[in-house]
N, C-alpha and C positions, 0 to 999 in steps of 0.2 A: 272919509274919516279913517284915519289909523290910531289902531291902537297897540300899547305892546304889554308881553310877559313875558317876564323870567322865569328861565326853568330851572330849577332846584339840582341836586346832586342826586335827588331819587325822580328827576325827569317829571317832576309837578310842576302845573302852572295855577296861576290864578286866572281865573276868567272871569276881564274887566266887565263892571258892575253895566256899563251898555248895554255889554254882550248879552248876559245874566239878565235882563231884562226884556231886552227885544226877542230870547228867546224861552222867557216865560220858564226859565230853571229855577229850581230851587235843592234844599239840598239832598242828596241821595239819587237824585236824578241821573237820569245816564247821558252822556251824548254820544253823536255820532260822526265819524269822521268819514270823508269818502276824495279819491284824489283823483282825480280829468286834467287834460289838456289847458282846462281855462284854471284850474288850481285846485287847494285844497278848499274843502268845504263841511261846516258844522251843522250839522241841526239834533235839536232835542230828539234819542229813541224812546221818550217815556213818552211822548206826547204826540203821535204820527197824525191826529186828526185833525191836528190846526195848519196842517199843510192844503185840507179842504175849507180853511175858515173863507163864506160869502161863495162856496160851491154850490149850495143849494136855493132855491129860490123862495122865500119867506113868502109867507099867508097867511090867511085864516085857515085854520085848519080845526078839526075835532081830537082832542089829545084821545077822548075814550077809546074812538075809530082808530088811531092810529096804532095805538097800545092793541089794540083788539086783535091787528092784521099782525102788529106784529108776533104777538102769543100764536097766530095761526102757523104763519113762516116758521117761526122755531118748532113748533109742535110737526110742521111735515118734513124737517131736519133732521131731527130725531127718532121720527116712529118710521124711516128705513131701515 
């Protein structure tokens, strides 16, 4: 799929409503631009952890236990 923008006389684009969706923007948002050999490339910088979305492997789990461990981790983050 291609898509296209016009850039304005202050170098603004619109970014088509696809795009704006697939990558979960909305407004005030930042993105990010980065350029390689195989081209240029966008992704949201407000949003880095849906680059782990189905990273982790889903269970049963105890929300209290987890909450608990992790008040532990932060607490021996801090009290160095």
């Amino acid at each position: 799929m291609k898509l296209r923008s016009k850039i304005t006389s202050k170098y603004q684009i619109t970014i088509p409503k696809e795009i704006r969706e697939s990558l979960k923007l909305s407004m005030e948002d930042v993105i990010e631009w980065s350029i390689d050999e195989k081209g240029i490339h966008i992704e949201s910088a407000n949003k880095p952890f849906l680059k782990y979305k189905g990273f982790l492997n889903q269970g049963s789990s105890d929300i209290k236990s987890d909450i608990g461990k992790a008040w532990e981790e932060r607490a021996k983050r801090y009290s160095k």
